[in-house]
N, CA, C, O and CB atoms as a CASP TS submission, in Angstrom:
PFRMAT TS
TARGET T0000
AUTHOR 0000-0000-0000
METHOD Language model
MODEL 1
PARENT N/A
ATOM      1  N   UNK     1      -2.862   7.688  10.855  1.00  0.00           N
ATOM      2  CA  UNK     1      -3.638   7.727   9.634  1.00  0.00           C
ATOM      3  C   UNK     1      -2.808   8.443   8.579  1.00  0.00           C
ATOM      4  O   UNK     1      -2.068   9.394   8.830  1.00  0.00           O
ATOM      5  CB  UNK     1      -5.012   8.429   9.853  1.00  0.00           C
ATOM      6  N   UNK     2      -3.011   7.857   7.267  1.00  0.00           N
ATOM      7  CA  UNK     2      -2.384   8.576   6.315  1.00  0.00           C
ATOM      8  C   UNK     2      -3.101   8.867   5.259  1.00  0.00           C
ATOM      9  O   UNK     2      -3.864   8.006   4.820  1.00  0.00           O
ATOM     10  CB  UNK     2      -1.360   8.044   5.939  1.00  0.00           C
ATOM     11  N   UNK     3      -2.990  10.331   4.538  1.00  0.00           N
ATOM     12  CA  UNK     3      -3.372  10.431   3.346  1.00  0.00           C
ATOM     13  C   UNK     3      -3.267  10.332   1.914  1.00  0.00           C
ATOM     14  O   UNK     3      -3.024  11.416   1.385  1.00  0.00           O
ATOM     15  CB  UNK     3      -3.494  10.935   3.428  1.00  0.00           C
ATOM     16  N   UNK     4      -3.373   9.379   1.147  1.00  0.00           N
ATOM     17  CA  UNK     4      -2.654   8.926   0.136  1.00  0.00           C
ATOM     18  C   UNK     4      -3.297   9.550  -0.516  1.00  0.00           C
ATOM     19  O   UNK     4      -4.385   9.780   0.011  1.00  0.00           O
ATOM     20  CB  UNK     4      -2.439   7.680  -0.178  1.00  0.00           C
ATOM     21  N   UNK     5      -3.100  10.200  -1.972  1.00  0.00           N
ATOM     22  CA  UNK     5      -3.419  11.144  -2.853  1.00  0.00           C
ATOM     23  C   UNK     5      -2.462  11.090  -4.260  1.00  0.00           C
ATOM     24  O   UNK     5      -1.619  11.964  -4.463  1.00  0.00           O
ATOM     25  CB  UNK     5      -3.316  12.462  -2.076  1.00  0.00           C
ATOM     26  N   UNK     6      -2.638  10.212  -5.002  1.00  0.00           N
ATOM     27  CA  UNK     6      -1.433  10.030  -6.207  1.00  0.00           C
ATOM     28  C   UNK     6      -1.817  11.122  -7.290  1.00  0.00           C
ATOM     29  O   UNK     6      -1.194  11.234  -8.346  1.00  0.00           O
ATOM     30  CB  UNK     6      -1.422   8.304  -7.031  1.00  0.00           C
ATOM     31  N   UNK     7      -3.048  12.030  -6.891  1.00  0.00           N
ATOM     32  CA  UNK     7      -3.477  12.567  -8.198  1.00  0.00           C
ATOM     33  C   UNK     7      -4.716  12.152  -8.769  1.00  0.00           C
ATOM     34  O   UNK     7      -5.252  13.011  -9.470  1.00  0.00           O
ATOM     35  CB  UNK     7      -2.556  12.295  -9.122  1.00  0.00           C
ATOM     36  N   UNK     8      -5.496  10.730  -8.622  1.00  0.00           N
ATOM     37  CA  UNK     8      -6.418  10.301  -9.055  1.00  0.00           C
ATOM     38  C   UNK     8      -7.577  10.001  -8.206  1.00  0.00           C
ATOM     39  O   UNK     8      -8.717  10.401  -8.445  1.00  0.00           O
ATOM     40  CB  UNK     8      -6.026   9.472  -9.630  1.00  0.00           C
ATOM     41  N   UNK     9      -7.248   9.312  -7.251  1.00  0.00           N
ATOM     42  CA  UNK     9      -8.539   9.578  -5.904  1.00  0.00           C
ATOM     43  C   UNK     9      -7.664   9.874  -4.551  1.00  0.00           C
ATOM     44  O   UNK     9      -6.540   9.400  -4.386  1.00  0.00           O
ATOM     45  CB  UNK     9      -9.724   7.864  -5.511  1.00  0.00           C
ATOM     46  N   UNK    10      -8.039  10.354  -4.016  1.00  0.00           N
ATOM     47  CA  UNK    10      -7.598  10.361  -2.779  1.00  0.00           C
ATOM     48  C   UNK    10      -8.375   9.342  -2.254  1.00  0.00           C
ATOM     49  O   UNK    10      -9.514   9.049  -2.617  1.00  0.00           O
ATOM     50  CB  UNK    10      -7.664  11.609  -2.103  1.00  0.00           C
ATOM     51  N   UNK    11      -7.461   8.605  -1.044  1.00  0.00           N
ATOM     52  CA  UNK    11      -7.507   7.513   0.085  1.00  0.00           C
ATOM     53  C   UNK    11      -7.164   7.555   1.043  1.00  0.00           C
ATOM     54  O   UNK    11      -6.086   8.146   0.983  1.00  0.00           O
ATOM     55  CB  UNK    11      -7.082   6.618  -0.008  1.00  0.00           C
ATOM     56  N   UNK    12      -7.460   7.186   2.435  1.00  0.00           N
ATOM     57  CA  UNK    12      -6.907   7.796   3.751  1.00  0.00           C
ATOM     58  C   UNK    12      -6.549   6.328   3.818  1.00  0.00           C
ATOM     59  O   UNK    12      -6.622   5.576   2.846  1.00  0.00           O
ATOM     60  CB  UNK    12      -7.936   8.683   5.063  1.00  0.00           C
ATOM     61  N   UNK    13      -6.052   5.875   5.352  1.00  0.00           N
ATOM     62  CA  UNK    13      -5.023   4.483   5.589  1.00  0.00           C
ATOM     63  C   UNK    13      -3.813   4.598   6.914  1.00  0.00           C
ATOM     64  O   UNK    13      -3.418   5.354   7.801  1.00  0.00           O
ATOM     65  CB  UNK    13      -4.001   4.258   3.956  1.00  0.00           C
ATOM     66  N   UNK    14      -3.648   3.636   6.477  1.00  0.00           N
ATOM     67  CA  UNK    14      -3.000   3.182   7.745  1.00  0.00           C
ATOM     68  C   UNK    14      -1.936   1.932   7.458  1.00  0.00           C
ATOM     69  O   UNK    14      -2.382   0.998   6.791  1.00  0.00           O
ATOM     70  CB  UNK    14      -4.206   2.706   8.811  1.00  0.00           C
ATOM     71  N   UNK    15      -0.176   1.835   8.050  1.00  0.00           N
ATOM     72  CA  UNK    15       0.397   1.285   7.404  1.00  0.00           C
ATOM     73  C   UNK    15       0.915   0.909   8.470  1.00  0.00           C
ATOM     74  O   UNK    15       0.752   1.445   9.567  1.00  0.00           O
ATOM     75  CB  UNK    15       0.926   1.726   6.420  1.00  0.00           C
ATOM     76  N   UNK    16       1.723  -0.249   8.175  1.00  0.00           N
ATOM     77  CA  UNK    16       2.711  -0.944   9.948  1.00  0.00           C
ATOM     78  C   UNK    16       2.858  -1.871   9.329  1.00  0.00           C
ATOM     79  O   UNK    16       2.194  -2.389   8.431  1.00  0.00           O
ATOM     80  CB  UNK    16       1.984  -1.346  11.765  1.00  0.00           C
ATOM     81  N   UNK    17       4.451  -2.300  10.169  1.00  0.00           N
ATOM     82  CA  UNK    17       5.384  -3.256   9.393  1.00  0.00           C
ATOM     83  C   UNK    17       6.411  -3.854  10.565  1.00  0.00           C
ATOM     84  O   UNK    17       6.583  -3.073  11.501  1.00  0.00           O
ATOM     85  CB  UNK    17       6.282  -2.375   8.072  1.00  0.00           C
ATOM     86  N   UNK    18       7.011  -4.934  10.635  1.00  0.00           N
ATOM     87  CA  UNK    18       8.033  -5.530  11.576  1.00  0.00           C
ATOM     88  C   UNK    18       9.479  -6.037  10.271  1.00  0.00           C
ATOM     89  O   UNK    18       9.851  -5.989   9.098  1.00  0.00           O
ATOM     90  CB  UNK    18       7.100  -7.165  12.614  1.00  0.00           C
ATOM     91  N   UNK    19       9.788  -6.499  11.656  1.00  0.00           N
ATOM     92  CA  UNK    19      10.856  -7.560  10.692  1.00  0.00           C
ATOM     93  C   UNK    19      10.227  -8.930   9.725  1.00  0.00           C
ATOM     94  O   UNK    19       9.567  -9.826  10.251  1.00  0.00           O
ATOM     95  CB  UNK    19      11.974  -8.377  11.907  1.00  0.00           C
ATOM     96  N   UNK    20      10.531  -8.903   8.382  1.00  0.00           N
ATOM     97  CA  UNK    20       9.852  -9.835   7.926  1.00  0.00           C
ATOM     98  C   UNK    20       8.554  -9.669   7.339  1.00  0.00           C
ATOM     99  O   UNK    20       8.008 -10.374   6.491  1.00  0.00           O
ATOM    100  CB  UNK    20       9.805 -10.568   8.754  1.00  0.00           C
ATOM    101  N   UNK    21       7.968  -8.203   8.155  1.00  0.00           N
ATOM    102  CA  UNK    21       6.086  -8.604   7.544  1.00  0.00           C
ATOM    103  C   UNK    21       6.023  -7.192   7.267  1.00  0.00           C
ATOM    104  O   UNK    21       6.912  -6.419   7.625  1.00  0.00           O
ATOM    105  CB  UNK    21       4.484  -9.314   8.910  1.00  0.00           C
ATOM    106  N   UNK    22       4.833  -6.783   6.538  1.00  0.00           N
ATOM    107  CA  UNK    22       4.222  -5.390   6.610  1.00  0.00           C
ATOM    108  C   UNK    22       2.334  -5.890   5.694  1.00  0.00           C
ATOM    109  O   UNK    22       1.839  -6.858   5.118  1.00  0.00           O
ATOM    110  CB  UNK    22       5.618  -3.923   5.435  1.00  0.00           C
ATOM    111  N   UNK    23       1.823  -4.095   6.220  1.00  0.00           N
ATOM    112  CA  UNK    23       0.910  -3.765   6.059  1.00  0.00           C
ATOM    113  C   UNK    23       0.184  -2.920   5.516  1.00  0.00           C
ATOM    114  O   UNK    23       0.939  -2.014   5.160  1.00  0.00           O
ATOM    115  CB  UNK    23       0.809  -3.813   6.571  1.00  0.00           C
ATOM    116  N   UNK    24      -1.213  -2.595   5.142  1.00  0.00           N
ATOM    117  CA  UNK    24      -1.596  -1.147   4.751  1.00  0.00           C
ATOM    118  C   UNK    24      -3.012  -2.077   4.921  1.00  0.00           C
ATOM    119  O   UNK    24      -3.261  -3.278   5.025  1.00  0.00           O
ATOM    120  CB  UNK    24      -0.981  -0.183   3.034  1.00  0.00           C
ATOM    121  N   UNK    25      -3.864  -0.691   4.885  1.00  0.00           N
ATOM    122  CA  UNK    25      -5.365  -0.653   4.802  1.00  0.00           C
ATOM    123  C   UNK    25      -5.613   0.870   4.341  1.00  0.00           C
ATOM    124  O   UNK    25      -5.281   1.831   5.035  1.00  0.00           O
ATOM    125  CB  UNK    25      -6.146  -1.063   6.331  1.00  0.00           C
ATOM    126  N   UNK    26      -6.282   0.981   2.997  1.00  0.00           N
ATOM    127  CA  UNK    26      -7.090   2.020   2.701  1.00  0.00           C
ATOM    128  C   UNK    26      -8.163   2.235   2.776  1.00  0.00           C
ATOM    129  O   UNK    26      -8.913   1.258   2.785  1.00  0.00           O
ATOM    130  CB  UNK    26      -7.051   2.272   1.942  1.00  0.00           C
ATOM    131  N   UNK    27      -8.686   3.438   2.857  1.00  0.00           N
ATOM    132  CA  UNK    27     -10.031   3.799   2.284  1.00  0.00           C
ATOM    133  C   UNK    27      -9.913   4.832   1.262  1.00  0.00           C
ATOM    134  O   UNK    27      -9.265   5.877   1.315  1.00  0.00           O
ATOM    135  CB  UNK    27     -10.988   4.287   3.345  1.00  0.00           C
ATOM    136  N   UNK    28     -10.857   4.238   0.045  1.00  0.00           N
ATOM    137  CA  UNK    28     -10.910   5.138  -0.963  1.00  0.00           C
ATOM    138  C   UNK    28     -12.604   5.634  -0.845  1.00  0.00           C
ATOM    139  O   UNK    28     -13.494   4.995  -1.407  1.00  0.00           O
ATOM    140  CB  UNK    28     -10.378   4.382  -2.473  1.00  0.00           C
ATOM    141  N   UNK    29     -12.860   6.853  -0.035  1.00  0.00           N
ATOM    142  CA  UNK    29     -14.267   7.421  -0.062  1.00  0.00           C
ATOM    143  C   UNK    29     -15.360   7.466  -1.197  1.00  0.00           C
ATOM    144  O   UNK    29     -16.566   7.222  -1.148  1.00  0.00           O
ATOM    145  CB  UNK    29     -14.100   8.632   0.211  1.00  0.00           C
ATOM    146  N   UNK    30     -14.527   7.865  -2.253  1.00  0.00           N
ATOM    147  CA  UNK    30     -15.402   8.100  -3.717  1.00  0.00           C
ATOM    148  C   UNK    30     -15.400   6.820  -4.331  1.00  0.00           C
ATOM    149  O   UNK    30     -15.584   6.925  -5.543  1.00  0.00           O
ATOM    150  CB  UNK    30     -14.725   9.240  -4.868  1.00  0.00           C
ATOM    151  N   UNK    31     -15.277   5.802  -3.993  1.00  0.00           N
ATOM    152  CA  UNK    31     -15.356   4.575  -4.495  1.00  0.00           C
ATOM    153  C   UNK    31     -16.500   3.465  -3.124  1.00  0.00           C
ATOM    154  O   UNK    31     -17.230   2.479  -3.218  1.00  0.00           O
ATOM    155  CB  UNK    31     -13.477   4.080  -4.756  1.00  0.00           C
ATOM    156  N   UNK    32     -16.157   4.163  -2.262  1.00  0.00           N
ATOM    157  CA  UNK    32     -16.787   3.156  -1.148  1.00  0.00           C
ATOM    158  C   UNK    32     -15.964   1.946  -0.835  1.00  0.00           C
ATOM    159  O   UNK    32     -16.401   1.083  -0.075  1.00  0.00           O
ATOM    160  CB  UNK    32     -18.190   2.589  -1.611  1.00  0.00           C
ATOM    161  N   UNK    33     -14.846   1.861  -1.369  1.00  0.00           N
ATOM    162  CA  UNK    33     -14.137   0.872  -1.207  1.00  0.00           C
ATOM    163  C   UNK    33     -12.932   0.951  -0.120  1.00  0.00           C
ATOM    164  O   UNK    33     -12.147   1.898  -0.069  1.00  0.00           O
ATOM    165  CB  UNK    33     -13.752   0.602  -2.430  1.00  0.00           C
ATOM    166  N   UNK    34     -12.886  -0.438   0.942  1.00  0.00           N
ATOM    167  CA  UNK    34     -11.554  -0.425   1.761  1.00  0.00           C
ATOM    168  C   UNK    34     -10.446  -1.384   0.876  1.00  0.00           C
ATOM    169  O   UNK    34     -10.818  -2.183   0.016  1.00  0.00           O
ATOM    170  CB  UNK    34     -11.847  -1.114   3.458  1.00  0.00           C
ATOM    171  N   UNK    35      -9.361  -1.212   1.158  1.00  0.00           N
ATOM    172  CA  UNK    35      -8.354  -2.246   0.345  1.00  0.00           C
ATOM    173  C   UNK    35      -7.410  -2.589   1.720  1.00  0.00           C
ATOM    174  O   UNK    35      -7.321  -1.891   2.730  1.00  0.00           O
ATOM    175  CB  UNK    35      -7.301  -1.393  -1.227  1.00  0.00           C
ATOM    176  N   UNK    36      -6.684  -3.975   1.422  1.00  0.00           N
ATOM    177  CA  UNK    36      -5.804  -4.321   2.485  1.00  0.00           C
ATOM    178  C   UNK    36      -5.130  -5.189   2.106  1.00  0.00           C
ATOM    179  O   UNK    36      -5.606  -6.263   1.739  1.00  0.00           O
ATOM    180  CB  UNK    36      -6.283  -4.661   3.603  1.00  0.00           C
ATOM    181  N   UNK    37      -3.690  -4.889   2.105  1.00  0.00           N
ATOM    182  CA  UNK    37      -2.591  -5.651   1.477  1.00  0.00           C
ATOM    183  C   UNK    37      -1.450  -5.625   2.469  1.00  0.00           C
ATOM    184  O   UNK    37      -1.007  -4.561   2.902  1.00  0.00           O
ATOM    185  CB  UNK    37      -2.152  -5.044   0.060  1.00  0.00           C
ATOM    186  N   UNK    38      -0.920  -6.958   2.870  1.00  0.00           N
ATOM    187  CA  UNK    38      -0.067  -7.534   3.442  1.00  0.00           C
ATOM    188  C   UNK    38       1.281  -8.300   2.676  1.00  0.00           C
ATOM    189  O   UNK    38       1.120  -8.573   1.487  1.00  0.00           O
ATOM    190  CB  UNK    38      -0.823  -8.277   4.108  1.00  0.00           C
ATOM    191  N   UNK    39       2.556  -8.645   3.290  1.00  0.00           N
ATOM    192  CA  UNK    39       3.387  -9.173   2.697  1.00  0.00           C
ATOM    193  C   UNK    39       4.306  -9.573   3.628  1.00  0.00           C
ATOM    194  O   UNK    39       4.697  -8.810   4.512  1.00  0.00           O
ATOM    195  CB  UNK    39       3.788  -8.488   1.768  1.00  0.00           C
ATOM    196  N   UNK    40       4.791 -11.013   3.478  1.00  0.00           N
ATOM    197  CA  UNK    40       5.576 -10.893   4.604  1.00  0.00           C
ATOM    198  C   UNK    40       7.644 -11.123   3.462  1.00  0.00           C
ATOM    199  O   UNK    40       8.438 -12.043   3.264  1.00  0.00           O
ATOM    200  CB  UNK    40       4.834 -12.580   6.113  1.00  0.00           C
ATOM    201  N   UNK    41       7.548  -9.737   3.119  1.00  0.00           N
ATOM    202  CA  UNK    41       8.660  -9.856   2.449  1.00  0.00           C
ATOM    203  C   UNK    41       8.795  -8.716   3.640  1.00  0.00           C
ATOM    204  O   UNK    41       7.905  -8.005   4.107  1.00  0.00           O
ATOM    205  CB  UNK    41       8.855  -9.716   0.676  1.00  0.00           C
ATOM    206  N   UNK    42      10.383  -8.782   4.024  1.00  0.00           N
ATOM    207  CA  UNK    42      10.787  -7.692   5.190  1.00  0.00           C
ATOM    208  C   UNK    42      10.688  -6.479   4.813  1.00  0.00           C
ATOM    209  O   UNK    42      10.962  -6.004   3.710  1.00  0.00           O
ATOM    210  CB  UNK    42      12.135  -7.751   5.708  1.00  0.00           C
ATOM    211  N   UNK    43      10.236  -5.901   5.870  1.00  0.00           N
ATOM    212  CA  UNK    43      10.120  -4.204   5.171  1.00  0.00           C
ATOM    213  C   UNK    43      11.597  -3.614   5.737  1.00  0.00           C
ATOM    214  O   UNK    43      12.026  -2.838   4.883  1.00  0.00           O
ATOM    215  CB  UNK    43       8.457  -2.995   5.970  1.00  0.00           C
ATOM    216  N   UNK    44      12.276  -3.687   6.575  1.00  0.00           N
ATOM    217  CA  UNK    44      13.823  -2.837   7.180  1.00  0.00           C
ATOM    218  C   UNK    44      14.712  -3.572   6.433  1.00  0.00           C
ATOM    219  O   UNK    44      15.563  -3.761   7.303  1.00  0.00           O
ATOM    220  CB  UNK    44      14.331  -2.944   9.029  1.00  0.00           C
ATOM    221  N   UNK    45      15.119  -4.103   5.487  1.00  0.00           N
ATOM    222  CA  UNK    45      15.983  -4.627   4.695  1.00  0.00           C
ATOM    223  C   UNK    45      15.825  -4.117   3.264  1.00  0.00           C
ATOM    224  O   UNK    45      14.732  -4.567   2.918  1.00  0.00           O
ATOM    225  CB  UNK    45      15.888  -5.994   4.810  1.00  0.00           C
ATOM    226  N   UNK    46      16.369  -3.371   2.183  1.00  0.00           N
ATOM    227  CA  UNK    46      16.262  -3.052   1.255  1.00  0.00           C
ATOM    228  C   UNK    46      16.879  -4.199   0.611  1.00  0.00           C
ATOM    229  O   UNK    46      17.850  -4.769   1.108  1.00  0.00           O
ATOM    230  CB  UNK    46      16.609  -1.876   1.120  1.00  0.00           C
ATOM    231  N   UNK    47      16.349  -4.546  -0.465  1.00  0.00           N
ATOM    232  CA  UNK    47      16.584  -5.657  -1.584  1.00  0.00           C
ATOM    233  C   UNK    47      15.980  -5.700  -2.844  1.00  0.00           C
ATOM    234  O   UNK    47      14.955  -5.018  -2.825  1.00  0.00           O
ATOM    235  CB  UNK    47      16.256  -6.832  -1.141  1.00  0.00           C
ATOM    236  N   UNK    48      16.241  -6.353  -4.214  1.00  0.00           N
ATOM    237  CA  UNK    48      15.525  -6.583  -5.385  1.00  0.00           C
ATOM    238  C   UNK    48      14.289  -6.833  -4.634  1.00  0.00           C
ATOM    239  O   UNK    48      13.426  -5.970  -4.796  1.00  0.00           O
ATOM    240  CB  UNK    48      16.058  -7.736  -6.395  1.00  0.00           C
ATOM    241  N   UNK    49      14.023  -7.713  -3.924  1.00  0.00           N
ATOM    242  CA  UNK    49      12.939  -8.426  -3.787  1.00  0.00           C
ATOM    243  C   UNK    49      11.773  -7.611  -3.307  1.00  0.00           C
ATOM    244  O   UNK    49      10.641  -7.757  -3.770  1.00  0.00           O
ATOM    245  CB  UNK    49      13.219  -9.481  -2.970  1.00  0.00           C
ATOM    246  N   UNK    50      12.164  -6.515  -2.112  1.00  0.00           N
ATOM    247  CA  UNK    50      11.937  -5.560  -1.296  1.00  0.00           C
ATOM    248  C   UNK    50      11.573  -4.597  -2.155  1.00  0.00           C
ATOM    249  O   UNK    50      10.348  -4.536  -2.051  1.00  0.00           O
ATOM    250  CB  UNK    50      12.942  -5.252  -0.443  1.00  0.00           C
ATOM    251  N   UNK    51      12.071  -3.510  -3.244  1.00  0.00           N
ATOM    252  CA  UNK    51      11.981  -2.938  -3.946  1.00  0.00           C
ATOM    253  C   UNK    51      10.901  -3.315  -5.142  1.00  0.00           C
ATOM    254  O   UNK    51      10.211  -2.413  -5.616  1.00  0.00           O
ATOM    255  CB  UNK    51      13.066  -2.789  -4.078  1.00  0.00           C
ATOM    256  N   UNK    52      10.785  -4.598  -5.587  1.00  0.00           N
ATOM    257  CA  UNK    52      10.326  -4.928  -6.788  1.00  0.00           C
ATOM    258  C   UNK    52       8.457  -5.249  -5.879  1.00  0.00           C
ATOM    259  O   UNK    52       7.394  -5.185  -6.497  1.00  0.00           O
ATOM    260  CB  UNK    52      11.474  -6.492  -7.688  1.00  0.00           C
ATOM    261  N   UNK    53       8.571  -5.526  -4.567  1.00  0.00           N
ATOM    262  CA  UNK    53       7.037  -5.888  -4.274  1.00  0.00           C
ATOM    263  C   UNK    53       6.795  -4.879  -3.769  1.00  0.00           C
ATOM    264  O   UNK    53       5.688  -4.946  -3.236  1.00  0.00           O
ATOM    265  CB  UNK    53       6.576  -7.048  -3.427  1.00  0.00           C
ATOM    266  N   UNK    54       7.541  -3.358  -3.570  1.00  0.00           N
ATOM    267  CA  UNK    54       6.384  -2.291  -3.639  1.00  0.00           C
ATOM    268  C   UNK    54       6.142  -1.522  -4.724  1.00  0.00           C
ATOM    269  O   UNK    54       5.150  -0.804  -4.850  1.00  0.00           O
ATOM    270  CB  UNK    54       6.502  -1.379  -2.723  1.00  0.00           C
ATOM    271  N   UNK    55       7.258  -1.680  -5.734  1.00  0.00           N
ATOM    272  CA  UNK    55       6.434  -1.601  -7.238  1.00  0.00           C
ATOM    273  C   UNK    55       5.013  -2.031  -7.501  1.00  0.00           C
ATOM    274  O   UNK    55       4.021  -1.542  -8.040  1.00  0.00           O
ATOM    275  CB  UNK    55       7.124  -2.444  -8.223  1.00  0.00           C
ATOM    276  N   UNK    56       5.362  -3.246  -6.841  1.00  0.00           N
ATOM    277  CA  UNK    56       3.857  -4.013  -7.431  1.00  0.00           C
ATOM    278  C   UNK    56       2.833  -3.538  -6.482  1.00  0.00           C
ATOM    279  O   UNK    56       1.804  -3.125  -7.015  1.00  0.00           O
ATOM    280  CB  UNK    56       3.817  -5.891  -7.406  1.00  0.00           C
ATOM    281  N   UNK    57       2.890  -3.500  -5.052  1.00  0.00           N
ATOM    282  CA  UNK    57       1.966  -2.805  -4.339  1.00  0.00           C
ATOM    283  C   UNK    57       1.282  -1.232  -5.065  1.00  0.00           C
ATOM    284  O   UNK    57       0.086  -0.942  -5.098  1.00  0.00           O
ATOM    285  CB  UNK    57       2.760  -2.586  -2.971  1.00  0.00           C
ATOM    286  N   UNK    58       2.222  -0.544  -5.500  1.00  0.00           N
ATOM    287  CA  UNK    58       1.899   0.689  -5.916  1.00  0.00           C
ATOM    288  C   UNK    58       1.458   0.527  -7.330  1.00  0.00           C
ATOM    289  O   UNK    58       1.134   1.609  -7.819  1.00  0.00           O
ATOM    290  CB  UNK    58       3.009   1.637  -5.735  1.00  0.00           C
ATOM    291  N   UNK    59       1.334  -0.591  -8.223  1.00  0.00           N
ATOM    292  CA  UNK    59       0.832  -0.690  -9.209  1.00  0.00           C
ATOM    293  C   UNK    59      -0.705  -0.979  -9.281  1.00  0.00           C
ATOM    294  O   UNK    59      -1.722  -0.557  -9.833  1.00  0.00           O
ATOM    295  CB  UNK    59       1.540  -1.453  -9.727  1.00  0.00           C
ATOM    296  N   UNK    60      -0.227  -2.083  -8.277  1.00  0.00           N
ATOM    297  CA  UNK    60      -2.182  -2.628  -7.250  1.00  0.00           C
ATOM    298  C   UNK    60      -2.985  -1.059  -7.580  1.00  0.00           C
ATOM    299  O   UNK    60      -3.696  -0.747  -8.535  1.00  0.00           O
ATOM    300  CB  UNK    60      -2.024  -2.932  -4.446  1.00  0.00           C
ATOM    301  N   UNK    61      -2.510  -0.172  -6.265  1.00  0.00           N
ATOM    302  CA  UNK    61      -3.161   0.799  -5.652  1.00  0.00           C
ATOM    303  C   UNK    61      -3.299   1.601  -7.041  1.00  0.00           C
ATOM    304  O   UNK    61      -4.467   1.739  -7.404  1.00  0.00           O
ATOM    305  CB  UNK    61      -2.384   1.492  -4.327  1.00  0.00           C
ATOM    306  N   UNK    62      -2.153   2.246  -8.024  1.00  0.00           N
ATOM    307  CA  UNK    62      -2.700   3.122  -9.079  1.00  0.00           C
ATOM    308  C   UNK    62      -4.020   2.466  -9.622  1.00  0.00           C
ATOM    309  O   UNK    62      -5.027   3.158  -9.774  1.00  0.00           O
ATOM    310  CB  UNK    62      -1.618   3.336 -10.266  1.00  0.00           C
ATOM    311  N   UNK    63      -4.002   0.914  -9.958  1.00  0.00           N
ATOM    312  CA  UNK    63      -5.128   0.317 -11.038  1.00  0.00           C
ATOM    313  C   UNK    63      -6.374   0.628 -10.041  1.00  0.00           C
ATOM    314  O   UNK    63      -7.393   1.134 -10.509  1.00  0.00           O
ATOM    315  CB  UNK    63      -4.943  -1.631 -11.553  1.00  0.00           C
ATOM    316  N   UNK    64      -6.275   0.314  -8.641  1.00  0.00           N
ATOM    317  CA  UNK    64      -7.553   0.256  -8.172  1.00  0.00           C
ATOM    318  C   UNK    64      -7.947   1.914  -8.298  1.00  0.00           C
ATOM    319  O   UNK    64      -9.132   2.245  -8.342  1.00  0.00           O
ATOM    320  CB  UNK    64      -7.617  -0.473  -6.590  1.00  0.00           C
ATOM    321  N   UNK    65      -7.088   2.707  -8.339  1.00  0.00           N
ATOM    322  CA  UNK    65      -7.243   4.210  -7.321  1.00  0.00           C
ATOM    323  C   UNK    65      -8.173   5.289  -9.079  1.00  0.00           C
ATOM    324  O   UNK    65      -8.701   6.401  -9.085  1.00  0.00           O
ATOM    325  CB  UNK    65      -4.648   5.192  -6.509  1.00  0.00           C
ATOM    326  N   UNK    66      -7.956   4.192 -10.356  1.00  0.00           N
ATOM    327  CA  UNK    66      -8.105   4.832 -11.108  1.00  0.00           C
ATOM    328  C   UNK    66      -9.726   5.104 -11.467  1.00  0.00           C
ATOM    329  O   UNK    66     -10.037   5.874 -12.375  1.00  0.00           O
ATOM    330  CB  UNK    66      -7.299   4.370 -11.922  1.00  0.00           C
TER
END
């Protein structure tokens, strides 16, 4: 389990990833809301591509988390 906390809500979660794929599932308590986002861009390979879709993952999570 993990605790995600950017400053704006805290969310607890859970993350896992292979070659090729990855994962997350939150819970944001003060919202009542779970979130769950998948990708099968590789997570053990660093790349533009790799880099630029957890930008966007972490852009997801700020808009929802606000």
């Amino acid at each position: 389990m993990i605790y995600f906390d950017p400053g704006v809500l805290p969310a607890y979660g859970h993350g896992g990833g292979g070659i090729g794929a990855g994962c997350g599932s939150l819970y944001i308590p003060s919202q009542k809301v779970y979130v769950f986002m998948a990708t099968n861009i590789g997570c053990f390979i660093d790349s533009k591509l790799s880099t630029k879709t957890g930008e966007m993952r972490d852009a997801i999570l700020m808009t929802l988390l606000q």
